[in-house]
KOLKE-154952 format. One line per field, with one value per residue (C-alpha): residue in three letters; x, y, z. Coordinates in pm, whole numbers, plus 50000, padded with zeros to 5 digits. Layout:
residu: (ALA|...)
px: (X|...)
py: (Y|...)
pz: (Z|...)
This chain:
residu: (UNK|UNK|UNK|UNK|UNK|UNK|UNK|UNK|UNK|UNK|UNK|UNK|UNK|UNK|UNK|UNK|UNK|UNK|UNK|UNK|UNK|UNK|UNK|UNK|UNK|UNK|UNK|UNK|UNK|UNK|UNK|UNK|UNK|UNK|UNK|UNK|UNK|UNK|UNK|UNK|UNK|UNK|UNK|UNK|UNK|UNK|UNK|UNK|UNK|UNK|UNK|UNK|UNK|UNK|UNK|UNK|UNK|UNK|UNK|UNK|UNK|UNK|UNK|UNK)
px: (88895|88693|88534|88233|88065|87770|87651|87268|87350|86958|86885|86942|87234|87423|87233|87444|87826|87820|88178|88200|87926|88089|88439|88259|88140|88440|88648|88387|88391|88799|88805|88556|88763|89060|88935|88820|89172|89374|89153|89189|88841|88842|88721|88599|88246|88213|87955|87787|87481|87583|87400|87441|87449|87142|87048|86908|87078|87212|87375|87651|87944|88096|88410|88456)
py: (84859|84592|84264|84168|83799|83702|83329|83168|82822|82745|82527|82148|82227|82225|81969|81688|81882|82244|82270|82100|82329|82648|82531|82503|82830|83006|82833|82928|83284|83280|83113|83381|83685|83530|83461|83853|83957|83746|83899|84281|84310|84582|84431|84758|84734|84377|84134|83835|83659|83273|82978|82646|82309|82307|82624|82837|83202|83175|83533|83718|83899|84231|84392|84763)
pz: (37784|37965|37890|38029|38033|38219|38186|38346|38454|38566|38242|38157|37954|38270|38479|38383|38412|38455|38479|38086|37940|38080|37933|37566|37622|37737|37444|37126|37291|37314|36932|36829|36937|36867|36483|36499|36584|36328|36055|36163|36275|36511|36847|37068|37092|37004|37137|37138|37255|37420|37358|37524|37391|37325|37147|37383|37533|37819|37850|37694|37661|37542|37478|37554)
């Protein structure tokens, strides 16, 4: 199994604190997976497009 995440930090979502706007990122992706696993959803193959704070994709990740 592997897990794959790639995020773009080139936009004004992360002008201001990158390090913030990754950590909101990285902990809707963890809540999202983790709300996947508590319900039985079967996780291989699972992905999702990320959007930052202001709405636009920024990358994504995927679970093999």
């Amino acid at each position: 199994m592997a897990f794959s995440l790639v995020i773009e930090t080139d936009n004004a979502a992360f002008d201001s604190d990158k390090n913030n706007e990754i950590i909101r990122i990285l902990q809707k992706t963890i809540k999202t997976l983790d709300r996947a696993s508590y319900t039985g959803r079967h996780t291989a193959n699972f992905s999702e497009i990320i959007h930052d704070s202001n709405g636009n994709a920024v990358g994504s990740w995927h679970l093999d």
